[in-house]
C-alpha positions, -999 to +999 in steps of 0.1 A: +664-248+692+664-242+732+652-263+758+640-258+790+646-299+799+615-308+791+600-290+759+619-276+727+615-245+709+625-238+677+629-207+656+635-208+623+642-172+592+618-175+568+620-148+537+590-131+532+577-098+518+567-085+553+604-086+572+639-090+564+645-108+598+610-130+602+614-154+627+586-188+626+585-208+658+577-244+663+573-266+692+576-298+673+561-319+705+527-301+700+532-293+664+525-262+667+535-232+648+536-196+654+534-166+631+524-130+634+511-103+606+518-129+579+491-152+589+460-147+613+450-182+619+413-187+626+408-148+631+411-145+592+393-160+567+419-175+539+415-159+507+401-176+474+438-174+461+478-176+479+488-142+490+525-137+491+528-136+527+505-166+531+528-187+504+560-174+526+547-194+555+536-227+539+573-219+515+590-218+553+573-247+564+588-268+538+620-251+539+625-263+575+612-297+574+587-293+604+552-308+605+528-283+625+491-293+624+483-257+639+495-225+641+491-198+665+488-167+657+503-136+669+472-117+678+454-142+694+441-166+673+447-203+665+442-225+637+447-257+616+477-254+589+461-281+564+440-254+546+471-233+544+486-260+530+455-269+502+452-235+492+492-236+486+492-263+464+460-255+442 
């Protein structure tokens, strides 16, 4: 975690089948993720059915203990983690 005095960032390894060193960020003030290639929030439609890299993030997510409501994305996008999350569990 680092700190500029007012906000923390966090950065935590997830395993996946896109990287062997995948870093996930988190600003737990804003609950607010961040991911890149394994997830396109709100730029990509989720699929009818978990996709390995999809299942990493929500598996990190739990992993970690942190509570985003959203992610960003790397490439530009931003969206809500709860249908992540539903399409994880069904």
């Amino acid at each position: 975690m680092i700190s500029d005095g007012r906000r923390e960032v966090a950065a935590y390894r997830i395993d996946n089948p896109h990287s062997k060193s995948y870093l996930l960020g988190y600003v737990p003030d804003a609950k607010l993720g961040y991911v890149t290639d394994l997830w396109s929030p709100g730029r990509d439609p989720l699929p009818p059915k978990i996709t390995p890299p999809l299942a990493s993030v929500v598996a990190g997510v739990k992993k970690h203990g942190i509570e985003p409501a959203r992610f960003a994305g790397g490439h530009g996008s931003t969206g809500d983690f709860a249908p992540l999350q539903k399409l994880a569990s069904e």
